[in-house]
Structures are given as C-alpha cells and as structure tokens.
C-alpha positions as CSV (number, residue, x, y, z in Angstrom):
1,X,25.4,2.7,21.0
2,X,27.0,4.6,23.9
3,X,30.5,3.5,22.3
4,X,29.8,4.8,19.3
5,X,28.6,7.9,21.4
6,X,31.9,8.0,23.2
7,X,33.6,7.5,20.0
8,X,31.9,10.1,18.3
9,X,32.6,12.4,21.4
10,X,36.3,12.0,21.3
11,X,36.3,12.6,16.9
12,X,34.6,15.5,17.7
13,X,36.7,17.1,20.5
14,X,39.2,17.4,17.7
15,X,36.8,19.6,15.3
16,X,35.3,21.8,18.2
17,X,36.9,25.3,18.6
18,X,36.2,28.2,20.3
19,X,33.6,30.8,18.5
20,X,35.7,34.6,18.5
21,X,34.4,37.4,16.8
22,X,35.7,37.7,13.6
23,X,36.6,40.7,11.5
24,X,34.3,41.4,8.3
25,X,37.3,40.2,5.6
26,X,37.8,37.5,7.4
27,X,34.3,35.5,6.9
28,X,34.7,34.4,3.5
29,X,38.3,32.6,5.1
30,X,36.5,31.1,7.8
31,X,34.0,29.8,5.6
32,X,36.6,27.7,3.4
33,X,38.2,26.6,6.5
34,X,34.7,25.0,8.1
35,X,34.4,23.3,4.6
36,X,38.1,22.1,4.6
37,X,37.5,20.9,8.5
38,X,34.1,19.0,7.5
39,X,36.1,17.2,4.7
40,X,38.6,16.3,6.9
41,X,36.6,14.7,10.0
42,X,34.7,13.2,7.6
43,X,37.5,11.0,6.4
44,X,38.8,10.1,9.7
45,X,35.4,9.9,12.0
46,X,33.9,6.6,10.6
47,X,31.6,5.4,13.3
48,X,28.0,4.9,12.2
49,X,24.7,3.9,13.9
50,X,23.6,0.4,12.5
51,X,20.8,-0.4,10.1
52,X,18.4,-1.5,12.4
53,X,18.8,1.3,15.2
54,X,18.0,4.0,12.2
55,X,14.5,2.2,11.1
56,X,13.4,2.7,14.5
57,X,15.0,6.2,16.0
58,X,15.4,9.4,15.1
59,X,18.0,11.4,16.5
60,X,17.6,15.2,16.5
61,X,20.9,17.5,17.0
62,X,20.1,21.1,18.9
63,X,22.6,23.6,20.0
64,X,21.0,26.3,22.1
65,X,19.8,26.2,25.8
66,X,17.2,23.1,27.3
67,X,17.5,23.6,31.2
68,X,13.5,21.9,31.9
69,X,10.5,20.3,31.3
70,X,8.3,22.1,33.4
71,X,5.7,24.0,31.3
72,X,5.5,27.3,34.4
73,X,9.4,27.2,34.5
74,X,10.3,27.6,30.3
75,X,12.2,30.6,29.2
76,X,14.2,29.4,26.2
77,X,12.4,28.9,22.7
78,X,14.3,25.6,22.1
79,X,12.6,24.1,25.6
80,X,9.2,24.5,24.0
81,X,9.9,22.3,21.0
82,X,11.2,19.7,23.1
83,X,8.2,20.0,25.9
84,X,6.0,20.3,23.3
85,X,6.5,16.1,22.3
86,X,5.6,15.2,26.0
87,X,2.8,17.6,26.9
88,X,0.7,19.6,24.8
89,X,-1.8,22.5,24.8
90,X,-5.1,22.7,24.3
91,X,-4.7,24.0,20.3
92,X,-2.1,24.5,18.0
93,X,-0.8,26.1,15.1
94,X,-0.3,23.8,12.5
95,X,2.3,23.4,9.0
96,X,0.3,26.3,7.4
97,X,-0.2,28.4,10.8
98,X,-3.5,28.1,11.1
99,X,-4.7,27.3,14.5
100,X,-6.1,24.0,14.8
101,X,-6.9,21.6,17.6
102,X,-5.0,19.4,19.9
103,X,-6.8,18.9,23.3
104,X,-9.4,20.7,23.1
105,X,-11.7,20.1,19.4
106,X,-13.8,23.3,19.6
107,X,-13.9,26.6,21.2
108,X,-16.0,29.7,21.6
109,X,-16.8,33.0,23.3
110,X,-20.3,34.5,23.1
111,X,-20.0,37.2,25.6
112,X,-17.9,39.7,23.2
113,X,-14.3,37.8,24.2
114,X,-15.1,38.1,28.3
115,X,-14.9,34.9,28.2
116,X,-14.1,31.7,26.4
117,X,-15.3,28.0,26.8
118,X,-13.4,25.4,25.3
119,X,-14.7,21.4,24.9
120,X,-12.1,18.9,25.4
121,X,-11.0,15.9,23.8
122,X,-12.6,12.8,24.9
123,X,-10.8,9.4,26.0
124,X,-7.6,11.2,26.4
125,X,-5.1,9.9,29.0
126,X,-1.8,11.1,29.9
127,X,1.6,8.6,30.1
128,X,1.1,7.7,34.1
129,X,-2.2,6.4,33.0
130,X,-4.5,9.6,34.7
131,X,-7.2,10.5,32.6
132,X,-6.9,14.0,31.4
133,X,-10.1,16.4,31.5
134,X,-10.6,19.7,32.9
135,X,-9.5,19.8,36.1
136,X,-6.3,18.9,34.3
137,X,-6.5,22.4,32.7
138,X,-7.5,24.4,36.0
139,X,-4.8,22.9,38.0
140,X,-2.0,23.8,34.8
141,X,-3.1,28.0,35.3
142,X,-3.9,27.7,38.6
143,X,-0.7,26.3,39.5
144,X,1.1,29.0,37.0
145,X,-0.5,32.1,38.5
146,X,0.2,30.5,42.0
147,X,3.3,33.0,43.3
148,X,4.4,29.8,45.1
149,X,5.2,28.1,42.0
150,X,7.8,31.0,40.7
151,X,6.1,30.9,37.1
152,X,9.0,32.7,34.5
153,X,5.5,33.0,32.9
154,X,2.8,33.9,35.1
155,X,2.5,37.5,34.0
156,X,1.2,36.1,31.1
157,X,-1.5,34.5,32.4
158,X,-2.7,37.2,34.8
159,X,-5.8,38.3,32.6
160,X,-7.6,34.9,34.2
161,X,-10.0,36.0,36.4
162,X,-11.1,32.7,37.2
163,X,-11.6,28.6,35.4
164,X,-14.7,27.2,35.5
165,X,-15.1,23.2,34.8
166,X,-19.2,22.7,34.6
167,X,-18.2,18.8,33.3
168,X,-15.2,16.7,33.0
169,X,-15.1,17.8,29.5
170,X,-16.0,21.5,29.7
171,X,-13.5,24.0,30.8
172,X,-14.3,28.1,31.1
173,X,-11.7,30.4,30.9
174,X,-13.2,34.0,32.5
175,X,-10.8,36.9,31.8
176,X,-10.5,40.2,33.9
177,X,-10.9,42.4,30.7
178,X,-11.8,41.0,27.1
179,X,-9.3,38.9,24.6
180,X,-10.5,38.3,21.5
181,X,-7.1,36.4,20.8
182,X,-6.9,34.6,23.3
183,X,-6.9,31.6,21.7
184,X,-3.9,31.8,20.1
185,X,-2.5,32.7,23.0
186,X,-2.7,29.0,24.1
187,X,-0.8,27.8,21.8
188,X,2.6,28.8,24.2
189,X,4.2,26.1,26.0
190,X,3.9,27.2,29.0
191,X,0.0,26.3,28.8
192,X,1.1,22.6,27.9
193,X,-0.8,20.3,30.1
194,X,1.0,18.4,32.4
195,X,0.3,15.4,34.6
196,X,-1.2,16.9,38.0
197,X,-0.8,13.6,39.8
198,X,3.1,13.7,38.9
199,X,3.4,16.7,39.4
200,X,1.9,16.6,43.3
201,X,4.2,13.3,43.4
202,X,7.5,14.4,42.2
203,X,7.3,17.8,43.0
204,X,10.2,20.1,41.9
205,X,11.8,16.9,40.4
206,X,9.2,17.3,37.5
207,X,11.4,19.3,35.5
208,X,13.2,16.4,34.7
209,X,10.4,13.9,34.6
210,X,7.8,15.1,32.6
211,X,4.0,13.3,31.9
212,X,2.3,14.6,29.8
213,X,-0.5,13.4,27.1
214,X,2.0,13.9,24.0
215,X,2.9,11.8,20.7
216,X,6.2,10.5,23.0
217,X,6.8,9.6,26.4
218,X,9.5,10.6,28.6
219,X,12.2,8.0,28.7
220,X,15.4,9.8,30.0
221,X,17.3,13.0,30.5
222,X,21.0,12.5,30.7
223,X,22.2,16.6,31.0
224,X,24.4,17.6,28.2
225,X,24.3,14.1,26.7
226,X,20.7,13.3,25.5
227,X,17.4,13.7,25.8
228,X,15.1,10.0,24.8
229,X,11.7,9.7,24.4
230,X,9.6,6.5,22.8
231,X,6.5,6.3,21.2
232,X,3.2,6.6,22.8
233,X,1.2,3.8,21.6
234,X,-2.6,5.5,23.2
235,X,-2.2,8.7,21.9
236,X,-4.8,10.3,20.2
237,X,-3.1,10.5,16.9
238,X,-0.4,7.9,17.5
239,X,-1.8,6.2,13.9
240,X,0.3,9.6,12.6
241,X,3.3,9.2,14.5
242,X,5.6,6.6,13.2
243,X,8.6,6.9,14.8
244,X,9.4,4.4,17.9
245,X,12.3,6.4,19.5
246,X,13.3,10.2,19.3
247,X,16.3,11.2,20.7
248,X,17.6,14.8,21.0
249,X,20.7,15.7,21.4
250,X,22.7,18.7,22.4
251,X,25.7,19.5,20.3
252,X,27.0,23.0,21.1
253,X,29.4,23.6,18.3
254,X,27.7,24.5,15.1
255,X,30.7,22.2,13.0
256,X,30.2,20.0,15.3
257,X,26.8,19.2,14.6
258,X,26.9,19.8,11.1
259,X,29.7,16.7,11.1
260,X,27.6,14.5,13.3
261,X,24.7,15.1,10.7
262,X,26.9,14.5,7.4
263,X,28.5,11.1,9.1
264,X,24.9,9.5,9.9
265,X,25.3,9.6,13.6
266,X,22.3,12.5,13.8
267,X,18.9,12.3,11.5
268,X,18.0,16.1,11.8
269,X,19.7,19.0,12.9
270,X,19.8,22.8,13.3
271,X,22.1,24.6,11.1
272,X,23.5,27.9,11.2
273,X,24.8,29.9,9.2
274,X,28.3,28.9,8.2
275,X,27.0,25.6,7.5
276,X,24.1,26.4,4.9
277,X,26.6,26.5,1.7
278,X,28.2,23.2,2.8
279,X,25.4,21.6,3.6
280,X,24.0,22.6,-0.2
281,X,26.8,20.2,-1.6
282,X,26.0,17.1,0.1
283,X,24.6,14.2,-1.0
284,X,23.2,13.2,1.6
285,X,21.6,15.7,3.4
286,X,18.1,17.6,2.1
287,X,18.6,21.4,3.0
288,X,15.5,22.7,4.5
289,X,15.3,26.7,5.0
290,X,12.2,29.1,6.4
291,X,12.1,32.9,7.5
292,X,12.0,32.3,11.3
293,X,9.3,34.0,13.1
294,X,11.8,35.8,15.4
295,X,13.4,38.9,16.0
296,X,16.7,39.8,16.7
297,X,18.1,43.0,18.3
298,X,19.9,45.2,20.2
299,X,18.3,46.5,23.2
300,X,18.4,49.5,25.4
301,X,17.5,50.3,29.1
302,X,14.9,52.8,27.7
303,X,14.8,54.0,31.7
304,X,18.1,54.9,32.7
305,X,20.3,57.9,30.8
306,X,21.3,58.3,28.1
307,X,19.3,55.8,26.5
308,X,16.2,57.3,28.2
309,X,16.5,60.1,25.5
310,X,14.8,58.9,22.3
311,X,17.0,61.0,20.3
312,X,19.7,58.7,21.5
313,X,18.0,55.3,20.9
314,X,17.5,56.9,16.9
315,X,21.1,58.0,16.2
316,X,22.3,54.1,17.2
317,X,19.7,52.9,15.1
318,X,21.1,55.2,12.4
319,X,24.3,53.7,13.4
320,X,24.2,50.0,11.8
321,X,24.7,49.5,8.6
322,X,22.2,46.0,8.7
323,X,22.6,44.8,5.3
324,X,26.1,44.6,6.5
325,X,25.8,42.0,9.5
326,X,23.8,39.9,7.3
327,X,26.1,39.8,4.2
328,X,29.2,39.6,6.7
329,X,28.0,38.1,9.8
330,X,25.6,35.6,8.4
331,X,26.8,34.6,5.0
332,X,24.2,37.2,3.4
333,X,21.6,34.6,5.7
334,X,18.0,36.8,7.4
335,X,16.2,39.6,6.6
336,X,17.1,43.3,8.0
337,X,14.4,44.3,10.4
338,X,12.6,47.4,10.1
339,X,10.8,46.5,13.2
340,X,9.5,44.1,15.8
341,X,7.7,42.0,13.4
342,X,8.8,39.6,10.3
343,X,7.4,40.3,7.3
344,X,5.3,36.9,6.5
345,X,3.0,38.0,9.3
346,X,-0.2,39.3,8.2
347,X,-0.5,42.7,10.2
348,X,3.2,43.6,9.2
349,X,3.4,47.1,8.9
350,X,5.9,48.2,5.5
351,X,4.9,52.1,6.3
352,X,6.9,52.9,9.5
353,X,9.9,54.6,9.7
354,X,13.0,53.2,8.6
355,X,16.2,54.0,9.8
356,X,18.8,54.0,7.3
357,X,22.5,53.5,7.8
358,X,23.4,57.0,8.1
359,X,26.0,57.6,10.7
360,X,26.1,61.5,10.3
361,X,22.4,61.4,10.7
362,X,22.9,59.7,14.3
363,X,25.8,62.0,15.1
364,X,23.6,65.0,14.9
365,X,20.9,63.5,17.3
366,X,23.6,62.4,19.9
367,X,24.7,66.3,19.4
368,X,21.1,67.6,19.6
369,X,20.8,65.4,23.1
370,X,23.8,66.8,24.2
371,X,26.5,64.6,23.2
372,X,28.6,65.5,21.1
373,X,31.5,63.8,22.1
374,X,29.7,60.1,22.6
375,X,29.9,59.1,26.4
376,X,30.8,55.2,27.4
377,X,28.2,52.4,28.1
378,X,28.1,48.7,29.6
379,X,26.7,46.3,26.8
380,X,25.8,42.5,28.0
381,X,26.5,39.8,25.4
382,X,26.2,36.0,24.9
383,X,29.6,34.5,24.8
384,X,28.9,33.1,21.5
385,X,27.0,32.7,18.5
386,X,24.4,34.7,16.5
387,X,24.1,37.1,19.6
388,X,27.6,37.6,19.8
389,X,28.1,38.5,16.4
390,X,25.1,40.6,16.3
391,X,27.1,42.6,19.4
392,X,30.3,42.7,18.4
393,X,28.7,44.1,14.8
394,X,26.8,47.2,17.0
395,X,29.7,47.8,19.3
396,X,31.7,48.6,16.4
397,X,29.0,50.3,14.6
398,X,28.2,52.4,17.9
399,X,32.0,53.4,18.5
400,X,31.8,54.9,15.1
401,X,29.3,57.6,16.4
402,X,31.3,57.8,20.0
403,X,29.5,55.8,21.7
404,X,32.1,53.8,23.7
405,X,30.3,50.0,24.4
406,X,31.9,48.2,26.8
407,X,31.0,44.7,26.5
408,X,29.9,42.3,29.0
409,X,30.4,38.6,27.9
410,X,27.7,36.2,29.5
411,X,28.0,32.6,29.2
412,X,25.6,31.5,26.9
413,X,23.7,29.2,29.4
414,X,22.9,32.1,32.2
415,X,22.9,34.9,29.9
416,X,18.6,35.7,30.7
417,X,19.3,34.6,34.1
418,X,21.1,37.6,34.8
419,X,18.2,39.8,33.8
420,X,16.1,38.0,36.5
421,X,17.9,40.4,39.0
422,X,16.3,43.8,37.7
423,X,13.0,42.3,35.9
424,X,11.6,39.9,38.6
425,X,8.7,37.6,37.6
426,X,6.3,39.1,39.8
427,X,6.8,42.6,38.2
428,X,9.2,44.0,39.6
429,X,11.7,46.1,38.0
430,X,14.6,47.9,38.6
431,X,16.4,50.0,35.7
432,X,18.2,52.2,37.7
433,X,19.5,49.6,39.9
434,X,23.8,48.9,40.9
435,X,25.1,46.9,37.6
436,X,22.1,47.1,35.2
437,X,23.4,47.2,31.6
438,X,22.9,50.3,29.2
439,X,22.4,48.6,26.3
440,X,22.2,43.9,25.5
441,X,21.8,41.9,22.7
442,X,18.3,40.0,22.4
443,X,16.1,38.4,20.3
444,X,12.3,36.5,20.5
445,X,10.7,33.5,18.8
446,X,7.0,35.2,18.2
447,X,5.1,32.5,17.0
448,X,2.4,32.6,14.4
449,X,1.2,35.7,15.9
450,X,1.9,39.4,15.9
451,X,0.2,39.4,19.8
452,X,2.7,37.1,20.4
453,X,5.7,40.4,19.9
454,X,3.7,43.5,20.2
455,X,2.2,42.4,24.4
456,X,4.9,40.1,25.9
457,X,7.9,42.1,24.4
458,X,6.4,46.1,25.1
459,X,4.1,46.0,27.6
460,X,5.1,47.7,30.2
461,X,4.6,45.5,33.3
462,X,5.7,42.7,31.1
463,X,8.7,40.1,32.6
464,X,9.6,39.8,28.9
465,X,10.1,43.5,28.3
466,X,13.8,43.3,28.7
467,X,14.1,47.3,27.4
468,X,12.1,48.7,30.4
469,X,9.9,50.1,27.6
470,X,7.1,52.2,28.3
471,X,4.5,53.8,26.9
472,X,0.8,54.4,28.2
473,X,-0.3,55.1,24.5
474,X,1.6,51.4,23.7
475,X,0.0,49.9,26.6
476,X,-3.5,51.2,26.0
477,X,-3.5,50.2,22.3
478,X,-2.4,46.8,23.6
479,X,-6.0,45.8,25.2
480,X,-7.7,47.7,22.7
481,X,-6.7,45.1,20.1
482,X,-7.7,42.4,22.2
483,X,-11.3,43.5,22.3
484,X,-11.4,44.0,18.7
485,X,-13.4,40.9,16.9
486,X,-12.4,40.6,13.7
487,X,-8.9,40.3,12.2
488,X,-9.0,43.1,10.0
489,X,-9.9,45.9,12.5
490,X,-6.9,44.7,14.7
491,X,-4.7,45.0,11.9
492,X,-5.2,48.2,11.9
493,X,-4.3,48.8,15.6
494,X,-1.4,46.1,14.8
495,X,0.0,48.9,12.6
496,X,0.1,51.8,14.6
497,X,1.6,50.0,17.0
498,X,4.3,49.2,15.4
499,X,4.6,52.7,13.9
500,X,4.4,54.0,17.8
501,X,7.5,51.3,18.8
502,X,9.3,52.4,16.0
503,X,9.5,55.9,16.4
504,X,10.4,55.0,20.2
505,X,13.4,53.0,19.3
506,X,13.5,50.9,22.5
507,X,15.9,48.7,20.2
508,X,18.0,48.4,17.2
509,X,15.6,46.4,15.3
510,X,18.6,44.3,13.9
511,X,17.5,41.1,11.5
512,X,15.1,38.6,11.3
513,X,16.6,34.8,11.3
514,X,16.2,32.3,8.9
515,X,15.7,28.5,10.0
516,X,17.8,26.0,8.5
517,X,17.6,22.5,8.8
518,X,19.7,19.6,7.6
519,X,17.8,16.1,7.4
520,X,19.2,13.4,6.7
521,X,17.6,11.9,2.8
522,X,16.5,8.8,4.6
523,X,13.9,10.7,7.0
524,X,10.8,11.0,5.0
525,X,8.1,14.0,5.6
526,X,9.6,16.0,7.9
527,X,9.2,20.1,7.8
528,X,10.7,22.8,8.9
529,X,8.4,24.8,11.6
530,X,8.8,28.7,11.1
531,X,8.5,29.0,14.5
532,X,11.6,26.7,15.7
533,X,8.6,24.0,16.8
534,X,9.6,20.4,16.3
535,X,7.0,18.6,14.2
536,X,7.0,14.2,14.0
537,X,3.8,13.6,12.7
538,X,3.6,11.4,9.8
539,X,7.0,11.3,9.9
540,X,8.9,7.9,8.7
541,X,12.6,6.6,8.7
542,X,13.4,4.3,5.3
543,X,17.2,4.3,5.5
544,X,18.6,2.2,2.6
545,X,22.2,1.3,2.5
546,X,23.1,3.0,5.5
547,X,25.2,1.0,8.5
C-alpha cells in the first residue's frame, strides 16, 4: 500500500497548484478548468487500492489543520472529529442533535443547576486495558484547569468549583454559579476522556499517542502522511461499528482530494466548494451536503481605534455586498449571516438588525466618526482557502468606503497561533499591544448549541473572544441564561443577545458554511454531521467491482 501511496503522491504533485485570490469574472473559468484537470488526472493516475484492503478500511481525506490528540491542548474543529474516535465524552449529540449518552447513561441536577451528578457507564475500559470510572473524569478537568498543563481550553472549564466521586461510578460536577446547560457543554472535545495512566506515563508525548475508551484505537500517526486507527473489539458499542481500520488522511489541496476520492484511493472526503458541481456528475461518488453549524467572519479589535467606534464596525458591515462572496467566492455555496448564529438553531433570532449592502450608508458613519477620508488598517489572513477568499472579498469591499486594509498573510497552519501572543490562555489580553491586527478573518464550528457561540466567542474574559469584545450587559445576560431552566425562557435571552451583538458589530457577520461530503457509493450508512463530527457507527464497506 505505501507504493501505491508514493505513487499517488507523485500523480498528484502534478494536479496541486497554488490557491491565489481570484477576481469575481474569473470563478466561472476556474471552475471549468478544475473539471478539465479532474478529467485529465483521472485518465493518467490509475493506481487503485485492492479488493480486499477496501472490505476492511476506510480511508477518510481531510484538508484543514490536525496538530494533537490531547483533549486540554485542541484548538482546531477538525482535531475534535478525529479525537473524538479515540476518546470520548461523557454524552453526545447524536444524528438528529439531540443529546444522548456516551459514558455516562443518565444525568441530573436537583439543586436548581448548582450542581450536576452524572452516573457512568459500567464495565467500560479504556485501550491500555485501565478501567475507566470517575476518577477518570476528575483527573480529565482537574488536569485542564491545572495552569501547569497550558489548557488552550481551561477558561472554559473555570465554572468547576470542585468534582466529587462518592463511587467509582458516580461523578459530581459542583459549579461556582449555576448552569442549567451545562450538559451540553460536555459534549466539546476537550472534555473527552483520556487514559490517566498514559497520560502520567507518556507525558507530553500523549499528543501523539492517544488512549482513550473510543470505537478505534490508536494505531499510528505519521505527520502529514496519515493518521491509522483499528477497531476496538471491547467497546461498548463495538456490535455498531463495523469497520476494522480507519485511516485519515491529510490532503491539503482541495483538487487534490477530490482526485484521490474519484480514483478510489480515499472512501470519504471533505469537499469544498469548487468541487460540489463536479462531484454531482460522478458516478461513483454519493454527494452529501448539510448547513454547517459554523460561522464565518470578519473580525475587528473592538479595543483599539478606529474599530473601537461602533459607528465604524457598522459602516464595514454596510460595506459587503454578502450575497456577492457566496455567488462569486463559493459557487453561490452558504448562507449570508445576519449574525452569530445559523439559522437551523432553535433560539435563532430573524428580528435583529440587518445590515444591508449599502456602501453610501457606511460612508456616512465613517464621516459621522470622523473619517471621512478612510484611514489605513493591518488585516491578518489565512494564506489560503475559504478564509482567504472571505478576506480578499472584505478588503476589496472595505477599500470601496476608504478604508485602506493591508493584508497580512498567515500560513494556514499558525494562523491562531499568532493570536496566542495578545489573548493568552490564562486571560490575558492585550489589544493595544506592538503588532496587534485592526481587523482578521475568522470563523467557529458552534456545535448543536447556541451557548456553544453566544459564551466562548463574546464573553469578555473568553480566550476564544478573538474581537476583544466587551460588553457588561453581554456578559451579564450570558450567566443569566445559564440559570434559566427551561428551554424556552432562555430563548428568549438567546434573542436579545444576539440583537445586543448585532448592534455592536464586533464582526462582519460574513456567511454560514455548508458541509459537503463525497463518499465513495461502496461505503454504506454514512452521514454527514452538521457539526464537522466524524460519525462510523453502523457504518459498512461492500465494495463490488472495485480493484
């Protein structure tokens, strides 16, 4: 198999090319050309995986960023749906995104959300053979909210007051103020469950040797190359799971990818836009496609003039033209954003303010905050991809309204790790500081929650608050939801939220993605997760005449 690898590698060298910003007439062009490219490396790349190999493994292609397995270290969205197949949480959203169980089988709180006790699954053991039970648990926070660890997520997990473990069985979350959703809080993957005795073994080395309790276990990491996993025969559910290897792989290139997929040599794989008409018209490949639960945007330093005038944050909102970027950036692919939250969540407010493409509206606010001749900015952008064309779209937008964006370009793979200098993760933050940008291109894989935007993304001592928003109103209406029990009187508070971070403009709200995946026709059962979650479970490979 690693010849056909090598082989595969050295086809697709030929296809890969450099991603550039493209002007708006020229999409439709590069569109025709990725079909005419696909057509041709498909005639001369011929290398195929046997018969035998594609019963038993799955191969999964993945293009964005996977830098560790270590549940207190995860930044990128795409690290959690990998982690996610090794160790898991304690519940889970499932197909329909309602929250179900995983390792723990009930829950409750009976001191108005103060508290919450959770009961575990019984007989449970994770892949080094450790039985897992609560002291599992404990040591998973404890060791996140431990500042020697360096959690990228610890913030999040600051409400714990203190875990309790009355029984091997039993664990007691006790929270410094209520959380009525907390919950469905633990469905993030940085409250996966790993191994504690591997993790006091191996130490830092962990993060590329994970144990957990999950559906696969850990085979190998090879960086850049592929990440294997097998089957684990004691799971919990493993009568579900029916595949004996999954592989993932990362394939940068979106063409790339696409060709690997359409020659046989991947099972599943991420697709972006260019790809989804192609893709359409083969007969192979099943086209799956869900509104992500994400947001993407345009951020500002909401601290540091001129973007600390809300006037100013308006009149660039004013400033895009969004049905634009999606028809000519994305192939007419997403939904514009009116907001922080996608409109399949329940709690979506339709009633806030929209800010219509209306350039001499923004021009009169720039004038009102006393600018009437624009002024220059420093904008930080990804090198590549959606981000990039999301940036490229608002600098030209913004230099329309003179406002001068000069951009930044980040490589792809340290593009957050930049931020870590002016947003620490112990709460530390510095907008004013040498070199911070005025304005960056962002975005944020939710989940099936709205508290999973509204409180990581605009609190205002959040690590994930990339804007330096804040607002004590924002901030106060934050834990007033949480000690709301009932779904319906948060929803309320949901909305004026929303209607509050609207008006405030701490971004260009810019689109909201849609998740396409190409799998192959002789993977059976597998769906699309809104929320960019990788999901094998009863899952089955009957290839036919492939070999």
């Amino acid at each position: 198999m690693e010849r056909n690898w090598q082989a595969i590698q050295m086809c697709s060298k030929r296809a890969t090319r450099t991603t550039r910003p493209f002007p708006f007439f020229s999409r439709s062009a590069l569109f025709l050309a990725t079909a005419v490219m696909v057509a041709f490396f498909l005639s001369s790349c011929t290398d195929k995986r046997s018969l035998e190999e594609q019963k038993h493994k799955l191969v999964y292609g993945f293009g964005q960023n996977f830098k560790t397995f270590d549940p207190a270290k995860v930044v990128y969205a795409q690290e959690a749906a990998i982690i996610m197949q090794v160790q898991e949480g304690l519940v889970v959203f499932d197909r329909n995104l309602k929250l179900t169980p995983c390792l723990a089988t009930s829950w409750e709180t009976s001191d108005h959300c103060n508290s919450w006790v959770f009961h575990l699954r019984p007989n449970v053991k994770f892949h080094d053979g450790f039985p897992f039970t609560s002291d599992a648990v404990k040591f998973t926070f404890e060791r996140i909210l431990d500042p020697k660890t360096a959690s990228t997520r610890s913030r999040l997990w600051e409400e714990i007051r203190e875990i309790e473990t009355p029984d091997d069985l039993t664990v007691i979350f006790k929270l410094k103020a209520p959380n009525c959703v907390f919950p469905e809080k633990l469905t993030s993957s940085s409250a996966s469950i790993p191994s504690p005795a591997a993790l006091q073994k191996l130490g830092d080395k962990y993060a590329t040797n994970p144990v957990g309790t999950g559906p696969f276990r850990f085979v190998e990491w090879i960086p850049d190359v592929a990440i294997r996993m097998e089957r684990n025969p004691d799971h919990w559910n493993a009568k579900n799971y029916h595949i004996d290897k999954l592989e993932f792989r990362p394939v940068r290139e979106n063409t790339t990818r696409f060709i690997e997929l359409e020659q046989g040599v991947l099972d599943i794989a991420d697709l972006e836009f260019p790809q989804v008409n192609v893709a359409k018209k083969s007969e192979d490949i099943v086209l799956q496609s869900v509104p992500q639960l994400s947001i993407r945007y345009v951020g500002f330093n909401t601290q540091k003039p001129p973007f600390s005038d809300k006037r100013v944050r308006q009149a660039a909102n004013y400033a895009v033209n969004k049905e634009e970027l999606i028809k000519y950036m994305f192939f007419g692919v997403g939904e514009p954003a009116i907001g922080p939250i996608p409109s399949v969540l329940p709690g979506f407010n339709p009633n806030v303010h929209i800010y219509e493409y209306n350039p001499e509206k923004a021009k009169e606010l720039l004038a009102e905050a006393g600018y009437p001749n624009g002024f220059e900015a420093s904008f930080w952008s990804y090198e590549q991809g959606i981000y990039r064309s999301t940036a490229d779209h608002a600098v030209e937008s913004l230099r329309k309204i003179g406002i001068d964006a000069k951009m930044q370009i980040l490589d792809n793979g340290a593009y957050w790790d930049k931020f870590d200098t002016y947003i620490t993760t112990d709460g530390k933050r510095y907008p004013t500081k040498e070199g911070v940008f005025d304005i960056f291109v962002g975005g944020w894989v939710g989940g099936e929650t709205i508290d999973g935007f509204l409180d990581p993304l605009f609190r205002s001592n959040s690590s994930s608050n990339s804007s330096f928003y804040n607002n004590p109103e924002v901030d106060k209406l934050l834990l007033e939801y949480k000690r709301l029990e009932t779904e319906e009187e948060r929803q309320v508070v949901y909305k004026r939220l929303q209607e509050i971070i609207v008006e405030d403009a701490p971004w260009i709200f810019a689109f909201h993605g849609q998740l396409n995946t190409g799998v192959r026709k002789h993977v059976k059962g597998y769906v699309t997760n809104p929320s960019l979650l990788y999901n094998f479970e009863g899952v089955r490979l009957e290839p036919g005449g492939e070999s």
